[in-house]
Every structure is written in structure tokens, then in C-alpha cells.
C-alpha positions in Angstrom: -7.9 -68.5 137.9 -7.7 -65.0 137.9 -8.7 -63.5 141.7 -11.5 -60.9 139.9 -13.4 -63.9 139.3 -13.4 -66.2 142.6 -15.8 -63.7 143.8 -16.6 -61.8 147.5 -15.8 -64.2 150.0 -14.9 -64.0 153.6 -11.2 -66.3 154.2 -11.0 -66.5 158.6 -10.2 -64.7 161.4 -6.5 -64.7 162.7 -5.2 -63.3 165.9 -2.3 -60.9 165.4 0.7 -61.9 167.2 1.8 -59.2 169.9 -0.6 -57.0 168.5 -3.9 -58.0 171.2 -6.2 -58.1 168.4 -8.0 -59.7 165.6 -7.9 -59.6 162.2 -11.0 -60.5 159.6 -9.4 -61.3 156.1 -12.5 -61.3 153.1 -12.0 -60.9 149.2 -14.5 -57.9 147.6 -16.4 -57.9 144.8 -13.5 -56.0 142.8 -11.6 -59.3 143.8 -9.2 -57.5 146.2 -8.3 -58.9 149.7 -8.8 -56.6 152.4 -8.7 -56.9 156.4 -10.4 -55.5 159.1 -9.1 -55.7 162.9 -11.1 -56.2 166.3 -10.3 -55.6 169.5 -11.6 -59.0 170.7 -12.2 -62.3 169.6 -15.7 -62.4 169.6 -16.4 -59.1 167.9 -14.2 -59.9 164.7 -15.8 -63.6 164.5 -19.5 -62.2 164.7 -18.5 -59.7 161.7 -17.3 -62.3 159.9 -20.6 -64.6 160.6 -22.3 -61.5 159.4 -20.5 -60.6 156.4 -20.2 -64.1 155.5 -23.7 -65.0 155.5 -24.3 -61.7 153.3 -21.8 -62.4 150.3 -23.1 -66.0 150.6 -18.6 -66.7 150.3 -17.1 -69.0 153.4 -20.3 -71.1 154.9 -20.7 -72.1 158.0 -19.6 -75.3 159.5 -23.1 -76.5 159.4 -23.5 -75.5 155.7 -20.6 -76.6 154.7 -21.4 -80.6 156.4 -24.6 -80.2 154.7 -22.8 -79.5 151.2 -20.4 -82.7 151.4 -23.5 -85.1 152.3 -24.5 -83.9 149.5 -21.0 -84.6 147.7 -21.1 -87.7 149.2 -23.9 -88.8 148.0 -23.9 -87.9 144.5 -20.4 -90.1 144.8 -22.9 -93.1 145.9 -21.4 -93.4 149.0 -23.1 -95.9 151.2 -25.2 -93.9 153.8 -24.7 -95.7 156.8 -20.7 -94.7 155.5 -21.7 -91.2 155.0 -23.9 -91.0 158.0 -20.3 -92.6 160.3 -18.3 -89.4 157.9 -20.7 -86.8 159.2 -20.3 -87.8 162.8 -16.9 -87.9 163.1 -16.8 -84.5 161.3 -18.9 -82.9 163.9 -17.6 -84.4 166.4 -14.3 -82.4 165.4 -15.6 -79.1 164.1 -17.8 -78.4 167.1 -19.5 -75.1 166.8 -21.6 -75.0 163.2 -21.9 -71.7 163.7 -18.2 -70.8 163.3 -16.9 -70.1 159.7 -15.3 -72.7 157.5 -12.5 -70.4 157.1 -12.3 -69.9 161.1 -11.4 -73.7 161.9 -7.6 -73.2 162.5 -4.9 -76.0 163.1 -4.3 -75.2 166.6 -8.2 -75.9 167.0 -8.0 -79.0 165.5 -4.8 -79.9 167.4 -6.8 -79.5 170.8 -9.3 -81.9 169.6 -6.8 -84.3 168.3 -4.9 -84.1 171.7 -8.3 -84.6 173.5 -9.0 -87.7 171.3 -5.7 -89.4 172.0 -6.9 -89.5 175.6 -10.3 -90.8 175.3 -9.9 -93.9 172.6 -7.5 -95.7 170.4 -5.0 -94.7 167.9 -6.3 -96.2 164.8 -10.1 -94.8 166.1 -8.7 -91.2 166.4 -6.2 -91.5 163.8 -9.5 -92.6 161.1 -11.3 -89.5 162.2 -8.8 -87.6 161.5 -8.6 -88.8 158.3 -12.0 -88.0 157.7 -11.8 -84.3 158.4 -8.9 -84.0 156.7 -10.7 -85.2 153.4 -13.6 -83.1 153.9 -11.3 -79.7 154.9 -9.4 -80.6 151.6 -12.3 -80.9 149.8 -13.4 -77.1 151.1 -10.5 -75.8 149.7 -11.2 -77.1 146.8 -14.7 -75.4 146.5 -12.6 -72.4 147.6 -14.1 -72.2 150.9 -11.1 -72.0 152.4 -7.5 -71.3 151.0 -5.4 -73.9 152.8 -6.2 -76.8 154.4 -5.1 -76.2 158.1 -4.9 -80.3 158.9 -1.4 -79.5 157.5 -0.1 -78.0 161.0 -1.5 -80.8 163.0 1.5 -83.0 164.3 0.2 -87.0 164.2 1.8 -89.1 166.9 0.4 -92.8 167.8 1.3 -95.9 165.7 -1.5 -97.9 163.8 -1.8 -101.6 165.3 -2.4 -103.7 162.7 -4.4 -106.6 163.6 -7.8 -106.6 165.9 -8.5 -107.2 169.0 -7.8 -110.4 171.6 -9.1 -113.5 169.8 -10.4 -116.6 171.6 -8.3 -119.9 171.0 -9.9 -123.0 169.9 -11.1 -124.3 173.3 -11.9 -120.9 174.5 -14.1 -120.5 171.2 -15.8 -123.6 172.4 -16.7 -123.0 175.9 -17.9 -119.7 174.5 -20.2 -121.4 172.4 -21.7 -123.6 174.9 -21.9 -119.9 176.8 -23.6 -118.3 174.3 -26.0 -121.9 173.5 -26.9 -121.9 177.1 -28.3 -118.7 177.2 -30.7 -118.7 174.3 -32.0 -122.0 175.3 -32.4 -120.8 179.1 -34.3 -117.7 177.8 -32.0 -115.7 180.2 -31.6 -112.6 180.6 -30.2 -110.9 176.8 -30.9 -114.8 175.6 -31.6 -113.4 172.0 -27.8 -112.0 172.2 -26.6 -115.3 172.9 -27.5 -116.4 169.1 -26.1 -112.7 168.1 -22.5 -113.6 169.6 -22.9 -117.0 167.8 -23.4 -115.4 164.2 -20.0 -113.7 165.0 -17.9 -116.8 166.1 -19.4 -119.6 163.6 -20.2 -117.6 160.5 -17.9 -114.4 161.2 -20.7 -111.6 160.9 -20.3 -108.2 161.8 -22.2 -106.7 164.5 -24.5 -104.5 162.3 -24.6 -107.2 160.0 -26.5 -109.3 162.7 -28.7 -107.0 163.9 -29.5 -106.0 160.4 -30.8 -109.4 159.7 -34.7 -109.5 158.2 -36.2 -112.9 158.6 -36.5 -113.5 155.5 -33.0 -113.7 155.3 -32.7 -116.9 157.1 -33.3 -118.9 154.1 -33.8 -123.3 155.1 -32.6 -125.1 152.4 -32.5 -129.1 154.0 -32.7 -130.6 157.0 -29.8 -129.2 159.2 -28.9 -126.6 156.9 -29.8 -122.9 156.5 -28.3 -120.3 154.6 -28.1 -116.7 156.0 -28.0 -114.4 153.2 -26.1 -111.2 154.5 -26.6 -107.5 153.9 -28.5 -106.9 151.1 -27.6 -104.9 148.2 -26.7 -101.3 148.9 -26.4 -101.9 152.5 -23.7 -103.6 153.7 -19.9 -102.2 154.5 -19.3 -102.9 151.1 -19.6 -104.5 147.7 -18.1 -107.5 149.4 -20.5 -107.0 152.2 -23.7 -108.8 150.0 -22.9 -112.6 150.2 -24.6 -116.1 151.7 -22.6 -118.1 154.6 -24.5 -121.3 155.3 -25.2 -122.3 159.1 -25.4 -126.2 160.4 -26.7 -128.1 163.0 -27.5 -126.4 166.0 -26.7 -123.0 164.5 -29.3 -124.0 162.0 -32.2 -124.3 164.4 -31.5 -122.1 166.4 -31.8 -119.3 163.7 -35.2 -120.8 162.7 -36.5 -120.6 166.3 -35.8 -116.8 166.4 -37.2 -116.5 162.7 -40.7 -118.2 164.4 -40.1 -116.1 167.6 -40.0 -112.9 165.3 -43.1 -113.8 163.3 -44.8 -114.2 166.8 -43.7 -110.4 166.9 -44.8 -109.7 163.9 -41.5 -108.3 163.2 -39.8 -108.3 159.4 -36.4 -108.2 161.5 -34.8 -111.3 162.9 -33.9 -109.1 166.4 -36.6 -106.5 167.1 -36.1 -104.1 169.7 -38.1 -100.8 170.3 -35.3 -98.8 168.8 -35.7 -95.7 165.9 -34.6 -98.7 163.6 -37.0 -101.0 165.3 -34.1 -104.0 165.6 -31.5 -104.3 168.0 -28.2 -101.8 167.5 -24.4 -103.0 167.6 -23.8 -102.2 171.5 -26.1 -105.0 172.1 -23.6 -107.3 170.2 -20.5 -105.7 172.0 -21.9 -106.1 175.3 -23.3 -109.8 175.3 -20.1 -111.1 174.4 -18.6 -109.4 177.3 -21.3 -110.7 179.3 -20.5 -114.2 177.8 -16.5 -114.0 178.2 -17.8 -113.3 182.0 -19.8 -116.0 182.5 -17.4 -118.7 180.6 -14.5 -117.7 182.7 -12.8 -116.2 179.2 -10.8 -112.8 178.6 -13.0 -110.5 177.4 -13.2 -110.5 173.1 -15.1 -107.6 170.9 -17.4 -108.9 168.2 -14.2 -107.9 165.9 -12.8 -110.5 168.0 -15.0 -113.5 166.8 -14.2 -112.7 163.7 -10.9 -112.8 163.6 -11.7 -115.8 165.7 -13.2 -117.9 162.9 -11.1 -116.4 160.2 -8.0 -117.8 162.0 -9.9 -121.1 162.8 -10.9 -121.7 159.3 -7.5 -120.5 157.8 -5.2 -122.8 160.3 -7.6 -126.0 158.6 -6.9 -125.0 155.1 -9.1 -122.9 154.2 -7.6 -120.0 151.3 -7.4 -116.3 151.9 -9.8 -115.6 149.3 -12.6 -117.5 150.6 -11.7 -116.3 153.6 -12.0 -112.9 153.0 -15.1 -113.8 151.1 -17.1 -115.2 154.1 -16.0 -111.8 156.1 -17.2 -109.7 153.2 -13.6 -108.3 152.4 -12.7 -107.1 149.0 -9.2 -107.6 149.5 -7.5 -110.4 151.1 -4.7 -108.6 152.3 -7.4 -106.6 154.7 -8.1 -110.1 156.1 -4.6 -111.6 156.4 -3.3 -108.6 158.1 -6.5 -108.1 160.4 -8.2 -110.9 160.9 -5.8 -114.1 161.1 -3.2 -114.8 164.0 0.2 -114.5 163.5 1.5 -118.2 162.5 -1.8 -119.8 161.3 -1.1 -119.7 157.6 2.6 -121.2 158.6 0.9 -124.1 160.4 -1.4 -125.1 157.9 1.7 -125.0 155.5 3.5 -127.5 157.6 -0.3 -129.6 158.1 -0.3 -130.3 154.6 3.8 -131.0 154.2 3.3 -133.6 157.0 0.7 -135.2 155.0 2.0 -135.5 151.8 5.7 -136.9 153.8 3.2 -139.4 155.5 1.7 -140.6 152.0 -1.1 -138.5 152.9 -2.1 -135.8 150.8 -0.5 -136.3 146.8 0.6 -139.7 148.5 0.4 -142.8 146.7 -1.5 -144.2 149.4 -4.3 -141.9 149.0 -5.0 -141.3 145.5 -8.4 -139.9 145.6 -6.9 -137.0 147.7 -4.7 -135.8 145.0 -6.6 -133.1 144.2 -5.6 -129.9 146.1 -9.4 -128.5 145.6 -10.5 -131.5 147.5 -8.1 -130.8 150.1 -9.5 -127.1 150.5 -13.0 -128.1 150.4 -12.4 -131.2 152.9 -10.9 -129.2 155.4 -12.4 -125.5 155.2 -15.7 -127.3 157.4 -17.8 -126.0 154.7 -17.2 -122.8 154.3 -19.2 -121.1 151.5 -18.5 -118.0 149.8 -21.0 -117.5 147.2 -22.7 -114.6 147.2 -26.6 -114.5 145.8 
């Protein structure tokens, strides 16, 4: 497009090498680029704060955040999603009062530098991601005329898989843990049942304390289904499903359904929080507490999860069901993630054994021929439909 029509605009300050000064670079209305030179920092960034908000050309941070919510929503972006975008955004950009043309990559590299230091690769390596998509999507509204994520240097490798996982026994003395302290009323006893959502049902944190009561849905005696994340508010599509809790899980949720009715609270964890339930850090730091108290390493949330996905893929159960109960779309997310090293190779051999011991496809067992009942027989149950 011809540079006549782009318009005035202002396009960043830039400090002239050798030259102790600073230059302020802006298109005119005739569509030529001109410059005009400071003797200080602060003097050629408040002209161009000036002459920016007068042409109405590069926004402000601030106005610029505020025009990819808006992008984002119009996209239908989920807005716990968008509201996780903006943070990270801000986080980075710092002062909304600076230009969108003023962010420079040896700002950005500073803040990537400071983020290496302060958590882990694939957190700071996501955010960067993040700005990186929203810079290049101010270029694109001609904001800015390159996006200056380009002269950032990434260094860190991604670790695929999550965090320290409990084995089976571990995952059990966890559970009496976690049992204990709801039925104790302890101290954080309503976390107890929070941590137990995670390891036999494999819920996310905000899943769990997103729960309404209504959600925990009694079908029979013994059985309750737990119908996750309703529409438009989970992670993901995926995110909306049912996952079906037993026995003591079972009555347990139906005791803190009754104890939240005594609160007269629509959610199934109530707390006096803006959101008026309980918020993920709760989740994080009862199953620390637990680990603690049951003698185990410590495990994230994230960890239960992969937990029970590698407990329920070891005893047969498929990827895609799976990935279905964790609300994945993709089963590769959940093989890669979720499931420890070895457990799809083990169940392989499981099922070999059989069939070599007349088991499984056996003569001697005819009415296990069938591979679905197999999956069924040894997946404990697992559902994956979703409502």
C-alpha cells in the first residue's frame, strides 16, 4: 500500500549510536517519514507520547492490550484464555504508558533474561510466545513496522512431560492422606477431597474448584457422575465431559454437595474469594501439604494427573479415552505429557502374556475374545462420554 495512505503515525524512539542522543521517527500526513532528535531519553519519549496521542497513530501499551482483548474476543477466545494472554502480556510490556512503537528487543531481552531466573523454561518460553503473537499482530495493524521479538536470542530446552508423578503405592498412601483429612475435618479438610478429584478422576485444578453442586450428579447407589466444566468454560472444547466417581469418592462428593447447601453456596468449594469458590493455589498447596504428611515427594496437581493417566493407561486403557477423561483434544498432548515413559510398552507385553497363557484370544477363555471387552475390563471404569 502506497505510504500516502497509511496515514500520520508516530513509529519509536531509537537511541543514536555514538551520537548521545535520541531520535523520534513519525510518518506526516503527506505520508513522509521524518525524525526529530533529543538530547535525552526522556524528553524524545514524552514528545512522542504527545504526538502520538494527537495523530491518534502508535497507541500506547495500554491501548494497544485493550485493542487485542478485543481481537481476542471477537475470535471467541475463551476468557479465562484471554484473561491468562493479557497477564502475561503485561507482565512483559511493563509501562502502558510507553509507545507500542517504543518496546524494543533489547527491552524485551531484559525481561526474558529476568524470567529465565525466576521460573521454568516452558513457563517463560509460553509467555514469550504470547507477546510475540500479540507484537506481530501490531505490526499488522501497522502499529508498529517490525516486530522486535525477532532480536531476542531463546535459550532453554522445552521438557516434555509434567511434573514428578506418584507410583502406584505412593498414589495410595496419598489417598488414605487425602481421605483422612476430610473425614477428620482438619485443618484444609475440604482440600483433601480437592487433591482426590485430581488423582482418581484426573481433574485439573480450576476444574475442581470450578465445580457447582449441581454438578455432582447421583445416578445409583455408589455411583455419581461429576459433570466437568460446562460449556464455554473449560480449557477447551475437550474440556466439557462427565467422569463417573465410585465408592468412597462417591460419598464423599455428596457430603460436600450437602455441606455446601448448608452454605447456601451454588459452588461445591465456597470460599470468600472475588469468585466466591476456592482458587487453584488452594489445590497446589494441599497436595504439598499431603505429600508431607504421607511421607511422599512432593507432586503438583499436574502431577495427579499424569498420575491417573499413567495408572489407567498401564491397565489397558486407550489413548483416546484417555485423553478424553483429561479433556485433551489430541492424544498425542496426553501420551507425550501425561503417561510415564514405559507404561504403554508394559501393557503391550500384559496382554501378549495373556493371550501366550490361553488368556486373552485363548481358547481357554472364549468369552474374552473380544478386544473391547478387554479395554472395558481393565480401564476400572473409565468413562469418557461427555453430556
Amino acid at each position: 500500500m502506497p505510504r500516502s495512505r497509511e496515514g500520520p503515525r508516530v513509529i519509536g524512539v531509537y537511541e543514536e549510536p555514538g551520537a548521545d542522543s535520541w531520535r523520534v521517527v513519525f510518518v506526516g500526513s503527506d505520508g513522509k517519514r521524518r525524525s526529530k532528535f533529543f538530547p535525552a531519553e526522556h524528553l524524545a519519549r514524552g514528545f512522542a507520547r504527545r504526538l502520538g496521542a494527537k495523530i491518534g497513530g502508535s497507541p500506547t501499551v495500554a491501548k494497544a492490550i485493550v485493542g487485542y482483548r478485543e481481537h481476542l474476543e471477537v475470535k471467541r477466545n475463551r476468557p479465562r484464555s484471554i484473561a491468562t494472554t493479557i497477564a502475561r502480556i503485561e507482565r512483559w510490556l511493563g509501562d502502558e504508558g510507553q509507545m507500542i512503537g517504543e518496546v524494543t528487543s533489547s527491552q524485551l531481552t531484559a525481561v526474558y533474561d529476568a524470567r529465565r531466573g525466576q521460573v521454568a523454561v516452558d513457563t517463560y518460553r509460553n509467555e514469550f510466545a504470547e507477546v510475540r503473537t500479540f507484537l506481530r499482530w501490531c505490526v499488522m495493524q501497522r502499529w508498529i513496522k517490525e516486530d522486535p521479538t525477532q532480536g531476542v536470542t531463546l535459550e532453554g530446552k522445552r521438557r516434555a512431560g509434567k511434573k514428578r508423578k506418584l507410583h502406584v503405592q505412593e498414589a495410595r498412601r496419598f489417598q488414605a492422606a487425602a481421605v483422612e483429612a476430610y473425614r477428620r475435618r482438619s485443618r484444609g479438610w475440604e482440600s483433601g477431597l480437592g487433591c482426590l478429584l485430581a488423582l482418581r478422576c484426573g481433574l485439573r485444578a480450576s476444574e475442581i474448584c470450578g465445580l457447582r453442586v449441581r454438578d455432582i450428579d447421583p445416578v445409583r447407589l455408589g455411583e455419581v457422575w461429576v459433570w466437568v466444566a460446562s460449556e464455554g468454560e473449560g480449557k477447551s472444547s475437550a474440556a466439557t465431559r462427565q467422569v463417573e466417581a465410585v465408592g468412597e469418592l462417591a460419598e464423599l462428593l455428596l457430603a460436600q454437595a450437602k455441606h455446601a447447601r448448608s452454605k447456601k453456596s451454588d459452588w461445591l468449594f465456597p470460599a470468600l474469594t472475588k469468585l466466591g469458590h476456592r482458587e487453584r493455589t488452594w489445590i497446589r498447596k494441599a497436595c504439598y501439604q499431603l505429600c508431607d504428611r504421607a511421607g511422599l515427594p512432593r507432586v503438583s496437581p499436574h502431577g495427579l494427573r499424569g498420575s491417573w493417566a499413567t495408572i489407567a493407561r498401564g491397565v489397558g486403557a486407550t489413548a483416546r479415552s484417555v485423553a478424553d477423561a483429561l479433556g485433551h483434544e489430541h492424544e498425542r498432548t496426553t501420551e507425550r505429557h501425561y503417561i510415564e515413559h514405559g507404561t504403554v510398552e508394559r501393557a503391550a507385553g500384559r496382554a501378549v502374556f495373556e493371550v501366550l497363557e490361553g488368556g486373552l484370544g485363548g481358547p481357554q477363555n472364549p468369552e474374552r475374545n473380544d478386544a473391547e471387552s478387554f479395554r472395558k475390563a481393565s480401564s476400572g471404569g473409565l468413562r469418557s462420554e461427555k453430556p
